[in-house]
C-alpha positions in Angstrom: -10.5 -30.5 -14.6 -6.7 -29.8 -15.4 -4.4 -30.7 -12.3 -3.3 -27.0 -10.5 -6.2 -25.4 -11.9 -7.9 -22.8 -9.4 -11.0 -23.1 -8.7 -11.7 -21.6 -5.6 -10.3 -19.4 -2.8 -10.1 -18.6 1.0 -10.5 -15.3 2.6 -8.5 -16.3 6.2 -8.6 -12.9 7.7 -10.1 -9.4 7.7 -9.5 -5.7 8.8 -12.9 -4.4 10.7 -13.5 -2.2 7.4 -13.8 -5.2 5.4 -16.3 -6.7 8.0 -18.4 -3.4 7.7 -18.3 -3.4 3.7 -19.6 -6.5 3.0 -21.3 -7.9 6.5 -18.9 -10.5 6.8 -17.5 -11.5 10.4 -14.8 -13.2 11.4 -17.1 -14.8 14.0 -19.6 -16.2 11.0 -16.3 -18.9 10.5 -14.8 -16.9 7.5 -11.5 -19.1 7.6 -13.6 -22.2 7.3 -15.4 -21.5 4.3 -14.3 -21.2 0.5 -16.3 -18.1 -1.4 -18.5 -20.3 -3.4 -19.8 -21.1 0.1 -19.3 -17.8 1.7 -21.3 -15.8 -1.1 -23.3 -18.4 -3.1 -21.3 -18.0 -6.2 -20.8 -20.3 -8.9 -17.2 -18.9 -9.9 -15.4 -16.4 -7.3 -14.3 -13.2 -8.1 -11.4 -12.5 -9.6 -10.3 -15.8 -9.6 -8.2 -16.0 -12.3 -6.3 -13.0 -10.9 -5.8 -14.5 -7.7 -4.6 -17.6 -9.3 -1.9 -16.2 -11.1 -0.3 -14.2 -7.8 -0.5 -17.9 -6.1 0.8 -19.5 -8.8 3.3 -17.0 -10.9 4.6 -15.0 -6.9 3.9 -11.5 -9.1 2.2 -8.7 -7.4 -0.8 -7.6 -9.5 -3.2 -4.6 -9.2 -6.3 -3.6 -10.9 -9.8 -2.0 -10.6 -12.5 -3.7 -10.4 -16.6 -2.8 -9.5 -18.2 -4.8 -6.9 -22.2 -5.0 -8.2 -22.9 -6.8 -4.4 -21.6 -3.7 -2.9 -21.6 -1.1 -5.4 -18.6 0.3 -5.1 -15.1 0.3 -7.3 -12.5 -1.0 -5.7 -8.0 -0.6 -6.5 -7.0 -4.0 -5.4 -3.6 -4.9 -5.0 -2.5 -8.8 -4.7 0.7 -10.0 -3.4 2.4 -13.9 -2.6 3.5 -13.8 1.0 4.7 -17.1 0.6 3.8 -20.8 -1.5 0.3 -21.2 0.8 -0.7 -17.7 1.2 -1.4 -14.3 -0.3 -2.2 -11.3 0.9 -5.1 -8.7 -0.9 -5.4 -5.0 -0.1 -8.8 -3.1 -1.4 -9.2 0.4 -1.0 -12.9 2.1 -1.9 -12.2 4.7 -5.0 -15.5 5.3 -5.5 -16.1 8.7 -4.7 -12.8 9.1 -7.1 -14.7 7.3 -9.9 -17.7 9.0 -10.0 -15.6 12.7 -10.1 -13.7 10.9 -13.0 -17.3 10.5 -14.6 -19.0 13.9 -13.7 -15.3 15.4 -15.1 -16.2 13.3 -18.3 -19.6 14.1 -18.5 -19.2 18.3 -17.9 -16.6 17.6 -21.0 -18.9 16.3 -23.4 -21.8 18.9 -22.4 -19.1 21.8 -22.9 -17.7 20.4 -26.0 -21.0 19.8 -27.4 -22.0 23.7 -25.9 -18.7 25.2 -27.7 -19.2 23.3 -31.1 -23.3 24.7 -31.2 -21.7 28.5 -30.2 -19.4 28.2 -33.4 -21.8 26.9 -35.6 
């Protein structure tokens, strides 16, 4: 493996919301365990993202789906300094699925218009 090259992360802290998402307590000794350990994975998520706010000190955002919790999640990433980083997830689900019914009543009254003209 490449010296600097990520290949695993920390979670040292969490809000009570976080604790309720995933099942994951501060008392189970988060802070003492990497998240190939902490959720049996063979490559952590987002990873790569993660690696680039440690290592580049930009601030990055994106969407992502969790398939462990089902739910879609904005995350924004941040450098609070050379050892740490800070990650704020906020549940846009319920957005999401009105972007997908909005989507889907399109299609069915596009499809209904284009039937009416013919």
């Amino acid at each position: 493996m490449p010296p600097g090259k990520a290949i695993d992360y920390k979670i040292v802290d969490v809000n009570p919301m976080y604790e309720t998402v995933t099942g994951v307590f501060k008392k189970t000794g988060l802070s003492a365990k990497v998240q190939k350990q902490l959720f049996h994975v063979v490559d952590p998520p987002n990873l790569n993202i993660y690696a680039e706010v440690a290592s580049a000190g930009k601030s990055i955002s994106f969407e992502t789906y969790s398939r462990r919790w089902l739910f879609y999640a904005q995350v924004l990433s941040f450098r609070l300094n050379w050892a740490r980083s800070q990650t704020i997830i906020s549940d846009i689900t319920g957005k999401k699925r009105t972007e997908e019914a909005l989507k889907q009543s399109e299609t069915e009254n596009r499809e209904l218009l284009e039937t009416a003209i013919v």
